[in-house]
Backbone as a printed PyTorch tensor [residue, N CA C, xyz], in Angstrom:
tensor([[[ 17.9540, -34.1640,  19.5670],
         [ 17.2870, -33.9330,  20.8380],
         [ 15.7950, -34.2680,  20.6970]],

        [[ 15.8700, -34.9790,  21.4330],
         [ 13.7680, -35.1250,  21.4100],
         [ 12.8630, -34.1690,  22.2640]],

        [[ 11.4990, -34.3940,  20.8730],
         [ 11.0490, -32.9780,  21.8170],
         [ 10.3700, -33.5650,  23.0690]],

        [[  9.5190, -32.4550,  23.6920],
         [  9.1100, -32.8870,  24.8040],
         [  7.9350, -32.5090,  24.9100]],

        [[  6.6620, -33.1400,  25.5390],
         [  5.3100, -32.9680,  25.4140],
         [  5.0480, -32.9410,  27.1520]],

        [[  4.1170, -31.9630,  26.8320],
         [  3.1090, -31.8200,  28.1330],
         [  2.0350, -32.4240,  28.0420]],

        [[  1.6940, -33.5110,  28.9350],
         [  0.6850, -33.8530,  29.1400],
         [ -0.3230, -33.5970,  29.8520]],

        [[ -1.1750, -32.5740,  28.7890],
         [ -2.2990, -32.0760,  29.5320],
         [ -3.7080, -32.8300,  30.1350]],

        [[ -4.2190, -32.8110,  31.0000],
         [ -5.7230, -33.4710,  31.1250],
         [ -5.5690, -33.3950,  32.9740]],

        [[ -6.6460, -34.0120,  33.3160],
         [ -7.4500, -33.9400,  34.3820],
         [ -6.8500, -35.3450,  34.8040]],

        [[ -5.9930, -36.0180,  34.1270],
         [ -5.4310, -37.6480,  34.8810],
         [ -4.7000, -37.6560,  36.2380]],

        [[ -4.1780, -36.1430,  36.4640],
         [ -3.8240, -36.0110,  37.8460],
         [ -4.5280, -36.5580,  38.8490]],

        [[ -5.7710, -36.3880,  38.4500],
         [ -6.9090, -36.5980,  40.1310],
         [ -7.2160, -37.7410,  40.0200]],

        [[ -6.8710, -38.7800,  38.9940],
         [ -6.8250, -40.2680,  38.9830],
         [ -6.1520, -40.9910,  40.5720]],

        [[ -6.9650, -41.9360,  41.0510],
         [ -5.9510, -42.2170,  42.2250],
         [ -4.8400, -42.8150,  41.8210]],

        [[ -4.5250, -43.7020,  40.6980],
         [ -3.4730, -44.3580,  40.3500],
         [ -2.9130, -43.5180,  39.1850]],

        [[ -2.9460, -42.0850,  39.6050],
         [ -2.2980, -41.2420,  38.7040],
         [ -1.0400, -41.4660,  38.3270]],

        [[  0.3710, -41.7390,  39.2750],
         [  1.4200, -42.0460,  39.0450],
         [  1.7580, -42.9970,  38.0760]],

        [[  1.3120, -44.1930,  38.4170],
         [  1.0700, -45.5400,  37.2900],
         [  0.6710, -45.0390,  35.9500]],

        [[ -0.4650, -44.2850,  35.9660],
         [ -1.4150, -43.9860,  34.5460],
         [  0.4830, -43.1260,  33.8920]],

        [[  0.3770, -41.8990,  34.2810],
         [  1.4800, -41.2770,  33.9210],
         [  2.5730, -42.2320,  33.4140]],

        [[  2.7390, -43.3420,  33.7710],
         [  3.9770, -43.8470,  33.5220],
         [  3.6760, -44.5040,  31.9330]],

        [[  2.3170, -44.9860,  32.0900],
         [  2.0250, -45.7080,  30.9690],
         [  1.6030, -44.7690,  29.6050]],

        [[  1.3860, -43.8000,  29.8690],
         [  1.7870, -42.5860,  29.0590],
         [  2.7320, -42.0670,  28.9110]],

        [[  4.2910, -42.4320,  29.3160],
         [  5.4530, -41.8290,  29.2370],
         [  6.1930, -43.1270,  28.3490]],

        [[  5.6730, -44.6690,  28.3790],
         [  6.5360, -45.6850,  27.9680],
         [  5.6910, -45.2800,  26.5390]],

        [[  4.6420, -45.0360,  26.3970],
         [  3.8090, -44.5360,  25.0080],
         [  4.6650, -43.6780,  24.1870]],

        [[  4.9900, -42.5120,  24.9490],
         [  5.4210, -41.3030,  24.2090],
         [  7.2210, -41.9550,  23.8380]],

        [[  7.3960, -42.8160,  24.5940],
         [  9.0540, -43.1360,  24.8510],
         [  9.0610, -43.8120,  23.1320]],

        [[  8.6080, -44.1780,  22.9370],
         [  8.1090, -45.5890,  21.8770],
         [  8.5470, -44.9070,  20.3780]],

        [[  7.8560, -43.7760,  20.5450],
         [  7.7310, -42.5060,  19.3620],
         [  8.7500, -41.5480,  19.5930]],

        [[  9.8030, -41.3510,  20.2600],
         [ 10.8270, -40.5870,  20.5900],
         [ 10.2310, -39.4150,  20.6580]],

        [[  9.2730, -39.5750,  21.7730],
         [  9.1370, -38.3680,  22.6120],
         [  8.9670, -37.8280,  23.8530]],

        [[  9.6970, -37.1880,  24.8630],
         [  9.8880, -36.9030,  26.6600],
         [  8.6440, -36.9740,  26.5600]],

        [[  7.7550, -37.6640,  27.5940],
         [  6.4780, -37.0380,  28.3600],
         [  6.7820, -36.2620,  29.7640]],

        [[  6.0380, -34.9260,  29.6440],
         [  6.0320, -34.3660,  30.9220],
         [  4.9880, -34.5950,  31.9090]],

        [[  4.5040, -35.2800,  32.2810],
         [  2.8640, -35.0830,  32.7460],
         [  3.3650, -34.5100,  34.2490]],

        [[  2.5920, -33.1590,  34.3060],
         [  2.2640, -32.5030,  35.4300],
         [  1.8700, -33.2530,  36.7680]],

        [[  2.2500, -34.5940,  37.3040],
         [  2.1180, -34.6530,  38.2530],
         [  2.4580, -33.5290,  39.8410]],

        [[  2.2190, -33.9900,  41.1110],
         [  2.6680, -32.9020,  41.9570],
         [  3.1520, -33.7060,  43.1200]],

        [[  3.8500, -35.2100,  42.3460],
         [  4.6470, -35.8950,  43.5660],
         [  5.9210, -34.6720,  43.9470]],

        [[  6.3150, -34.1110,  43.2890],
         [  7.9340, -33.8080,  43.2850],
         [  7.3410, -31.8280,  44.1370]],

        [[  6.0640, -31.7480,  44.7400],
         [  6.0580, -30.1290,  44.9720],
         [  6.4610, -30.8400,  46.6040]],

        [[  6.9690, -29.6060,  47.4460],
         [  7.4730, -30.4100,  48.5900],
         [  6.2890, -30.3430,  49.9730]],

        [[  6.2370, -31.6410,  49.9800],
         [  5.3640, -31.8810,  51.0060],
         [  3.8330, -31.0520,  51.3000]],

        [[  3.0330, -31.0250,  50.1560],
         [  1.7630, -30.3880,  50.2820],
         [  0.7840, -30.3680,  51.3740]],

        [[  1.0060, -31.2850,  52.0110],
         [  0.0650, -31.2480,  53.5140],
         [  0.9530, -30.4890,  54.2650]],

        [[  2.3530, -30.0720,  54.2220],
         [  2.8850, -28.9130,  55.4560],
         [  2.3810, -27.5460,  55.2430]],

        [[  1.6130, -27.8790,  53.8100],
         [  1.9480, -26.2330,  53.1360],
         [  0.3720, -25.6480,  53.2720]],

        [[  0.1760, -23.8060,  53.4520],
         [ -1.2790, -23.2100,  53.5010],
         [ -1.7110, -23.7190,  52.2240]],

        [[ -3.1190, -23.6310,  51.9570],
         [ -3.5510, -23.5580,  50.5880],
         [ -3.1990, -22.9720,  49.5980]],

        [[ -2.5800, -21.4970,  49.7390],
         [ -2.0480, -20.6770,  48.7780],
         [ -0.7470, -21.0610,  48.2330]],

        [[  0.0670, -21.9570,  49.7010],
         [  1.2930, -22.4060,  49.3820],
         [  1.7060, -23.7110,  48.3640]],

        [[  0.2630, -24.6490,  48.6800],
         [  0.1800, -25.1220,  47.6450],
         [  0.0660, -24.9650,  46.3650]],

        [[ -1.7620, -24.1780,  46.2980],
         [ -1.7540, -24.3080,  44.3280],
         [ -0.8200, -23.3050,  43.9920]],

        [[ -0.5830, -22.4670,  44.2970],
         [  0.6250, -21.3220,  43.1480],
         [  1.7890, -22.0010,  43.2960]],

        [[  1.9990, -23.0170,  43.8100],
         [  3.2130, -23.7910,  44.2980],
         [  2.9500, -24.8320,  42.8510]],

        [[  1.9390, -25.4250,  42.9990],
         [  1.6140, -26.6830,  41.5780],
         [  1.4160, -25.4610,  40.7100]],

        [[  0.5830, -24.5940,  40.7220],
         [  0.7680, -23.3240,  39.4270],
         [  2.2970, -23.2620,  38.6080]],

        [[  3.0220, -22.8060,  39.4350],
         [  4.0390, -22.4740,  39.2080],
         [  4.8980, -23.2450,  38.9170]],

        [[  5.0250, -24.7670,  39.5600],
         [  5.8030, -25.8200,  38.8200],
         [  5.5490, -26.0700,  37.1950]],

        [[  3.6390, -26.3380,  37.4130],
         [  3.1460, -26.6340,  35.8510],
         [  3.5420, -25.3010,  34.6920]],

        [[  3.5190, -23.9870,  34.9960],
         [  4.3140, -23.3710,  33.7520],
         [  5.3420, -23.4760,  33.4130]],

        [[  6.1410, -23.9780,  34.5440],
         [  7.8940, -23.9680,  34.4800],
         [  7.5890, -25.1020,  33.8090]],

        [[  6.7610, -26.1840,  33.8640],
         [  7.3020, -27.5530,  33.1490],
         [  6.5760, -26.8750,  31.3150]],

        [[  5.4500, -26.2870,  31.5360],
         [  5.3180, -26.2380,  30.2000],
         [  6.0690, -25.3610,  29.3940]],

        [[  6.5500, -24.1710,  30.0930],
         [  8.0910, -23.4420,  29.3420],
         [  8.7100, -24.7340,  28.9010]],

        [[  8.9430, -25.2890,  29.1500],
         [ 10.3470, -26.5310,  28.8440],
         [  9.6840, -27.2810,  28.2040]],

        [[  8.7210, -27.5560,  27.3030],
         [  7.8240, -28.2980,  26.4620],
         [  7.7320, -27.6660,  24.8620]],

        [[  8.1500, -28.5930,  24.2750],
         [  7.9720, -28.4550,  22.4560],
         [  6.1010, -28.3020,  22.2850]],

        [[  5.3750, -28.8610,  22.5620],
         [  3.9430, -29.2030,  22.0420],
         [  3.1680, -29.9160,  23.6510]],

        [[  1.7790, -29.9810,  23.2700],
         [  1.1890, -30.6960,  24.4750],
         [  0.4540, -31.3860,  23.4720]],

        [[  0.0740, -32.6900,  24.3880],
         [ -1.0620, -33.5670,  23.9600],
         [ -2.2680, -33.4650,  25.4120]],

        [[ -3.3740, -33.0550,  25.1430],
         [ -4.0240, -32.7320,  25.6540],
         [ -5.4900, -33.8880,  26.0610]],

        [[ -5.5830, -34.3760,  27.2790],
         [ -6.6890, -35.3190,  27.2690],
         [ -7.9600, -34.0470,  27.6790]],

        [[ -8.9900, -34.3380,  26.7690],
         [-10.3880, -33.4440,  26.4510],
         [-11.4450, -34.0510,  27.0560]],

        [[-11.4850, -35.2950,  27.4020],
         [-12.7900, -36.3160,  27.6400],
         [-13.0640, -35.6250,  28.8550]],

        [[-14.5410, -35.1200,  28.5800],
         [-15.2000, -34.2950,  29.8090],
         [-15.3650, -34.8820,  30.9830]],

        [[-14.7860, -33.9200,  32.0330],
         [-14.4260, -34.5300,  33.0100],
         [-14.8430, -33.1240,  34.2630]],

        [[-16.2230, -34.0830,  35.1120],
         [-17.1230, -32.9800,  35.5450],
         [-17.6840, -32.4130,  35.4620]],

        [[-18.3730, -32.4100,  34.3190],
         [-19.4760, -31.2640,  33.4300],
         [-19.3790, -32.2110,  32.2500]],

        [[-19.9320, -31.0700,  31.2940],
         [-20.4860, -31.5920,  29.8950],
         [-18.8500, -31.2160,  29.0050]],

        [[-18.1520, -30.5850,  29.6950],
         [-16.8830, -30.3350,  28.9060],
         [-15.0380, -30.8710,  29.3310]],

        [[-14.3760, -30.6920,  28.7740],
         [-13.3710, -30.9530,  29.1890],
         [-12.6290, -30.2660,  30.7800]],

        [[-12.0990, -30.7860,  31.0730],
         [-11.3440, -30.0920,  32.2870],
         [-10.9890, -28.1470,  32.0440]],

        [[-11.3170, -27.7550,  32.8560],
         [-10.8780, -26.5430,  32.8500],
         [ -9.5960, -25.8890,  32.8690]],

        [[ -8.9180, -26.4180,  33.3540],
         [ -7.2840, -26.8030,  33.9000],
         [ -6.5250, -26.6230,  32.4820]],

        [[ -7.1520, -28.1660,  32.1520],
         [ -6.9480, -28.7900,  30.7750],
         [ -6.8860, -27.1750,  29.4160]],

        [[ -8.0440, -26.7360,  29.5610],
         [ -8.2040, -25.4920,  28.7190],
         [ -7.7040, -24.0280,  28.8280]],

        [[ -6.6870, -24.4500,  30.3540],
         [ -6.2870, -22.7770,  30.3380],
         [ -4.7610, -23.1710,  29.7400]],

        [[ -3.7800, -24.8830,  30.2670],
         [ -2.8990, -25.1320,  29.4760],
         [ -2.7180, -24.7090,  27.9690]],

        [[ -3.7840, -25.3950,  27.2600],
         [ -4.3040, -25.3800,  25.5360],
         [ -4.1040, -24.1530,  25.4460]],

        [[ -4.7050, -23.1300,  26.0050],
         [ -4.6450, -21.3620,  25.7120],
         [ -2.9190, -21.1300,  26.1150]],

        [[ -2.6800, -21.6400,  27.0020],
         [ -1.2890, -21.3230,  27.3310],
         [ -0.4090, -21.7040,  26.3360]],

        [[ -0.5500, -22.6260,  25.6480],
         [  0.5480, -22.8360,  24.1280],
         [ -0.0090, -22.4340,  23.1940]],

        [[ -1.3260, -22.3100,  22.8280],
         [ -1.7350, -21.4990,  21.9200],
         [ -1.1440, -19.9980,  21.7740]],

        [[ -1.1800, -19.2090,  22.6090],
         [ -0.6100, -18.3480,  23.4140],
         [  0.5410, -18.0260,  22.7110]],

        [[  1.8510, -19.2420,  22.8300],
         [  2.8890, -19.0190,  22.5700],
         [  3.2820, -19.5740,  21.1560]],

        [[  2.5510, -20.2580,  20.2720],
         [  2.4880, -20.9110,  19.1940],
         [  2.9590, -21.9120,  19.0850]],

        [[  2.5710, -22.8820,  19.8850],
         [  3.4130, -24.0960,  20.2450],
         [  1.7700, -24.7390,  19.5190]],

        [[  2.1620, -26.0040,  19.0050],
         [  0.9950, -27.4360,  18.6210],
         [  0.6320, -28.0350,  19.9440]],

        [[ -0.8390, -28.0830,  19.5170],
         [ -1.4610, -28.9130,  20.8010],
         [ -2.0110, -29.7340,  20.4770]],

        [[ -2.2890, -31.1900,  20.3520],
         [ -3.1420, -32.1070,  20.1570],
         [ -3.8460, -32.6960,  20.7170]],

        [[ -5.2240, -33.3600,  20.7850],
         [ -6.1030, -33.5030,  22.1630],
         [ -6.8930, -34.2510,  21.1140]],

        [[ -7.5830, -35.1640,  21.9880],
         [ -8.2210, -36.2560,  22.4760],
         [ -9.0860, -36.2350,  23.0440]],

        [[-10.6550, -37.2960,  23.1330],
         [-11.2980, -37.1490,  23.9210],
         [-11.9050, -38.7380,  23.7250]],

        [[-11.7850, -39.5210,  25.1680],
         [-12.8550, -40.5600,  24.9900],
         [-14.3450, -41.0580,  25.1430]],

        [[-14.5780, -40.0400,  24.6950],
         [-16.1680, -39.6870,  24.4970],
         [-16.8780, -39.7620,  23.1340]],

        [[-17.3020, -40.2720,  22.8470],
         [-17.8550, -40.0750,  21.3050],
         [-18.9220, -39.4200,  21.2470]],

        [[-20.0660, -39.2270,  22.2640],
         [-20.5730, -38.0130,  22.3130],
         [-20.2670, -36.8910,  22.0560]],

        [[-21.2840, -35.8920,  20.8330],
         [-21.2630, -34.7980,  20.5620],
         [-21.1940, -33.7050,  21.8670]],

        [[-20.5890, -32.7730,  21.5800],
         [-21.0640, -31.4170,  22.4220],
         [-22.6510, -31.1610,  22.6880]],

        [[-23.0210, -31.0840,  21.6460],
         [-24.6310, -30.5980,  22.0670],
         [-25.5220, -31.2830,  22.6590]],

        [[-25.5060, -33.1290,  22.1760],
         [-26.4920, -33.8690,  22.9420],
         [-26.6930, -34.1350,  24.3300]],

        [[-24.9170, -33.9990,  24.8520],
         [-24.3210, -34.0860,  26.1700],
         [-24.8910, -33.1450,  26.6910]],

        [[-24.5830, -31.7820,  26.4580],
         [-25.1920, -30.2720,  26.8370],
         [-26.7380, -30.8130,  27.2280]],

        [[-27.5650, -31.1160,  26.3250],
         [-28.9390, -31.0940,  25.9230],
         [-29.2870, -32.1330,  27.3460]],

        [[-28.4430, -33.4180,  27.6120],
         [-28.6870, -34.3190,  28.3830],
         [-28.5380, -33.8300,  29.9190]],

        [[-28.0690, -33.1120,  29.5180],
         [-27.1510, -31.8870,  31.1810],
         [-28.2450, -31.1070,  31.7650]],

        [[-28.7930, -30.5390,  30.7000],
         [-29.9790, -29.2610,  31.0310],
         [-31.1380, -30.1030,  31.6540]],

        [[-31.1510, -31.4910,  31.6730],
         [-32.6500, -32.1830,  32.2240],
         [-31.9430, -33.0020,  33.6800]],

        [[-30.5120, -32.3710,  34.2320],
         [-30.3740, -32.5160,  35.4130],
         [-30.3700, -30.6940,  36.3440]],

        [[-29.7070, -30.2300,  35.5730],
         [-29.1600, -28.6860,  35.9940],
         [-29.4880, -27.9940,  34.9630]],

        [[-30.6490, -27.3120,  34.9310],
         [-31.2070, -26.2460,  34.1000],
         [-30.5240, -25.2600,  34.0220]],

        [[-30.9770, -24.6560,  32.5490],
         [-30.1320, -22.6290,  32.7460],
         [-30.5930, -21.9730,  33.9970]],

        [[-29.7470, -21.2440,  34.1140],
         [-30.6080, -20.3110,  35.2110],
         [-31.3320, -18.9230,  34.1380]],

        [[-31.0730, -19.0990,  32.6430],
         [-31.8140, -18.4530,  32.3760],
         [-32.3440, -19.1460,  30.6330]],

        [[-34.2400, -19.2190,  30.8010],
         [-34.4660, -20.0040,  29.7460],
         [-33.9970, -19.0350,  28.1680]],

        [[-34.1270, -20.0640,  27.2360],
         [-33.6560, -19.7260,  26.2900],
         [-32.4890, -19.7950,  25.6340]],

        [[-31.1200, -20.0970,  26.6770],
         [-30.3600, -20.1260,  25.9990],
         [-29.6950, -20.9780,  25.7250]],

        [[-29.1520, -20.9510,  24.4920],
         [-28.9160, -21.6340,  23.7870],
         [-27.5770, -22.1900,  23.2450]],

        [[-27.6070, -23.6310,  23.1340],
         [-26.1360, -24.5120,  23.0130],
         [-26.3500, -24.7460,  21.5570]],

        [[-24.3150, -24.7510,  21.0090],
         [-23.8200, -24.5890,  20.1000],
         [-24.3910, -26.0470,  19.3390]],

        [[-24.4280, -26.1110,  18.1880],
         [-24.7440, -27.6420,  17.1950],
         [-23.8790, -27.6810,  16.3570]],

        [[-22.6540, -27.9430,  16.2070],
         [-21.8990, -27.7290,  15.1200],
         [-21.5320, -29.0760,  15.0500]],

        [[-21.8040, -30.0590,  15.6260],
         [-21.3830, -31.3960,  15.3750],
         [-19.9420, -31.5270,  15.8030]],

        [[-19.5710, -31.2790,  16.7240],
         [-17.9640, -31.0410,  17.5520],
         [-18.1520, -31.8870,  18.8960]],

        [[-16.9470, -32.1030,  19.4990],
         [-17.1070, -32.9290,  20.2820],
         [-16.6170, -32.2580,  21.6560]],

        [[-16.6500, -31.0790,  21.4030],
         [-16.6320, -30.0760,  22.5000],
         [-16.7170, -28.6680,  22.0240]],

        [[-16.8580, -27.6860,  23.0150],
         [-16.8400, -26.1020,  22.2220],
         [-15.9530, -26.1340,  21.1250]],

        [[-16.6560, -25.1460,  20.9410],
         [-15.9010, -24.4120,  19.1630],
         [-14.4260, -23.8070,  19.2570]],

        [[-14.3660, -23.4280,  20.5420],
         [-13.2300, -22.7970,  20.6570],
         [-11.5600, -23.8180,  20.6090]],

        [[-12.4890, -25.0370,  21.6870],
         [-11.1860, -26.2850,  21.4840],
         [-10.6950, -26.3930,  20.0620]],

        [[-12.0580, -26.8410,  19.2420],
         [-11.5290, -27.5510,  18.3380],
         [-10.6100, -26.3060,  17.8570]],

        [[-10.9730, -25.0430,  17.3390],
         [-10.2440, -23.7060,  16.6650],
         [ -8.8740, -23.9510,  17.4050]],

        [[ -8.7330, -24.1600,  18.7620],
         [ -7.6730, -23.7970,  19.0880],
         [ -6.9690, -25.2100,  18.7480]],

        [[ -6.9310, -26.4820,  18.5920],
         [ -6.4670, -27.5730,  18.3100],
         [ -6.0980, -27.2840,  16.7600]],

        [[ -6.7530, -26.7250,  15.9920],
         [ -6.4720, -26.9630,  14.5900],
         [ -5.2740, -25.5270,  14.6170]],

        [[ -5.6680, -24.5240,  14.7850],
         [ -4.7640, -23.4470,  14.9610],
         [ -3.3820, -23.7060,  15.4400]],

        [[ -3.1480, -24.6200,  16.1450],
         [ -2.2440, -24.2650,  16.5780],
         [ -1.3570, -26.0410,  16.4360]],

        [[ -2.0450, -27.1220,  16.0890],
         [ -1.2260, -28.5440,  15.7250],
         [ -2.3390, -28.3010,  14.0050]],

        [[ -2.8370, -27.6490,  13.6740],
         [ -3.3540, -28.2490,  12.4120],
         [ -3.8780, -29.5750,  12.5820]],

        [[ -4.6380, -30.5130,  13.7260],
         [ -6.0360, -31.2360,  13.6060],
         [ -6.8460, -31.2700,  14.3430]],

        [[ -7.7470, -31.9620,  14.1670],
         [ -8.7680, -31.7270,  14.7590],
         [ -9.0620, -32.7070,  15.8610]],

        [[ -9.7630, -32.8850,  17.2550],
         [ -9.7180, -33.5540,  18.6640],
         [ -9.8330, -35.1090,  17.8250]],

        [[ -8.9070, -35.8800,  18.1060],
         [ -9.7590, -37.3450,  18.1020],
         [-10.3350, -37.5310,  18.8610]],

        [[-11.2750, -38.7250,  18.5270],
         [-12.0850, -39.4100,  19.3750],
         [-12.8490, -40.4870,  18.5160]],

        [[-13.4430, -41.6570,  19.3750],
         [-14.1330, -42.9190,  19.3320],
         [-14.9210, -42.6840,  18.3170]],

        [[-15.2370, -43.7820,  17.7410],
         [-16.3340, -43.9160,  16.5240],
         [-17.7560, -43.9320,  17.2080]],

        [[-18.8860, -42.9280,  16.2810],
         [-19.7310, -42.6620,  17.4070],
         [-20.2750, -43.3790,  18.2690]],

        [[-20.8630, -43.6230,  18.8740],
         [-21.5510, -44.7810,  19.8450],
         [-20.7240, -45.8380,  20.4640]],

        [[-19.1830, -45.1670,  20.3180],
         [-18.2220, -46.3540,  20.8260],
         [-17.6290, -45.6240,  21.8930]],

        [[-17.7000, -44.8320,  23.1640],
         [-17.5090, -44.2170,  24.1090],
         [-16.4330, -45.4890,  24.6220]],

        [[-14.9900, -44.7830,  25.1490],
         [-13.6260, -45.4710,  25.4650],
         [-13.5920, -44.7020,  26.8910]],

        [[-13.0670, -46.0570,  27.9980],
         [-13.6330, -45.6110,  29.7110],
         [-12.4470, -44.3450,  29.5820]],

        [[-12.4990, -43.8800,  30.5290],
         [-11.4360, -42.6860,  30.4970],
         [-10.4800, -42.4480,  31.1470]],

        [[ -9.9060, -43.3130,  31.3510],
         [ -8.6060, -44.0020,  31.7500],
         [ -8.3400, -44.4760,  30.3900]],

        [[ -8.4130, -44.5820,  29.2840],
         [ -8.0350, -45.8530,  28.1320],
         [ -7.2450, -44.7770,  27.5030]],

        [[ -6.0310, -45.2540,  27.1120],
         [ -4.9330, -45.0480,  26.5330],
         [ -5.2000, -45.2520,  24.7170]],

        [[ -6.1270, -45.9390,  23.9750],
         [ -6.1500, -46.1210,  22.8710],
         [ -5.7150, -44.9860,  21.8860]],

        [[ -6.7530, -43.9260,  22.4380],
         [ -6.7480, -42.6320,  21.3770],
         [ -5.4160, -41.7690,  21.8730]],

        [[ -4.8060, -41.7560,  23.2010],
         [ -3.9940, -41.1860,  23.5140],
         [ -2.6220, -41.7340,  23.0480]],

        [[ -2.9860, -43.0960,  22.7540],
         [ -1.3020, -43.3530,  21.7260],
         [ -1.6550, -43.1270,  20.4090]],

        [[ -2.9120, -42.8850,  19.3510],
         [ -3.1660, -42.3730,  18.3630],
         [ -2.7910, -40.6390,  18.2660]],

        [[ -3.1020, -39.8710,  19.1990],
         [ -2.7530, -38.9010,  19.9760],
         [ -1.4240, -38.7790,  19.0500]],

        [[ -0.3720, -39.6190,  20.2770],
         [  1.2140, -39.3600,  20.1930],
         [  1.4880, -39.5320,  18.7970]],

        [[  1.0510, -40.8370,  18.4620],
         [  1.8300, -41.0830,  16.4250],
         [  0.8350, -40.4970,  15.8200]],

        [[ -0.4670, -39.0390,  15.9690],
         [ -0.2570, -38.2210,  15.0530],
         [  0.8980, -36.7980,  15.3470]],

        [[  1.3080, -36.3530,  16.5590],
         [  2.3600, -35.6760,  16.7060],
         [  3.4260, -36.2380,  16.2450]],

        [[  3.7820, -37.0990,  16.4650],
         [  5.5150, -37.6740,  16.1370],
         [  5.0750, -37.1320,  14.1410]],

        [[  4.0520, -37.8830,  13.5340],
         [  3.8860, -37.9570,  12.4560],
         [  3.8280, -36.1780,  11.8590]],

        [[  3.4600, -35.0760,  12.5210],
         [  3.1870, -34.0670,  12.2160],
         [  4.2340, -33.0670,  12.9580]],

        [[  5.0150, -33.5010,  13.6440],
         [  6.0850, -33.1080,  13.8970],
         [  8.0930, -33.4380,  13.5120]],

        [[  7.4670, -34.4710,  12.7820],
         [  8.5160, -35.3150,  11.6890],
         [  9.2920, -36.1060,  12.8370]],

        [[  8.8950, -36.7990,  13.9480],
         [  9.4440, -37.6580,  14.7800],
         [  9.4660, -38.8690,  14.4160]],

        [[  8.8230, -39.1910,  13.6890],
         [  8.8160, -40.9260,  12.8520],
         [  8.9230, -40.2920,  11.7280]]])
């Protein structure tokens, strides 16, 4: 039986989300592994529905799909801020959670802190002084902990100064053949 991966990230709000998804599913197909990606073609008819009827409606599909998931591969490349999707990070906690492997990605080769540092000279603290993490990570401390904790590695990403657009699939099929490889699928 092959396992099955959730594909976590923010690629939903892509307009050619469907397409992207697919080309991430012939990826994972390659390495004998289901991709799930959380799209919300299949919730029924979201413009009939209140607001509430919607998201706990996509809420509730996306846990049911990640119950039914071996591991996630997680896209990290900050998206809207200086950090990864938020979405993206309550999934990651959600298999962490259950002790499932998560692996994640980011096409950013930017550090956490310089990004942060570059952020604060558009949108200041609202209170001076405080102060962002330097650990040389490519997002909070907590991702990476929870990436290694729970798949044993650490986020890929681009060689420094080589930032990959974020749509690019490169690191996300590096992604898949280190799961297949750390999950004994190849």
């Amino acid at each position: 039986m092959r396992r099955r991966a959730y594909l976590a990230g923010p690629d939903v709000f892509l307009p050619y989300a469907m397409a992207h998804a697919a080309r991430k599913a012939a990826i994972c197909d390659r390495y004998g592994i289901e991709a799930c990606p959380p799209l919300n073609e299949d919730v029924a008819s979201l413009e009939a529905m209140t607001a509430e009827e919607a998201w706990s409606g996509i809420y509730r599909k996306d846990i049911a799909m990640m119950e039914a998931c071996d591991f996630a591969i997680a896209n990290l490349t900050p998206f809207r801020g200086v950090s990864a999707d938020s979405g993206t990070l309550v999934e990651i906690g959600w298999f962490l959670g259950r002790g499932r492997p998560v692996f994640g990605y980011s096409n950013s080769a930017e550090e956490f802190a310089p990004r942060c540092h570059r952020h604060l000279g558009v949108l200041p603290d609202p209170l001076p002084g405080i102060t962002v993490e330097g650990f040389g990570l490519p997002d909070n401390l907590m991702i990476q902990g929870a990436l290694m904790q729970s798949g044993g590695h650490p986020m890929l990403t681009p060689k420094a100064g080589e930032d990959l657009p974020f749509d690019s699939l490169e690191l996300f099929e590096s992604c898949v053949a280190l799961a297949a490889r750390s999950l004994g699928e190849i």
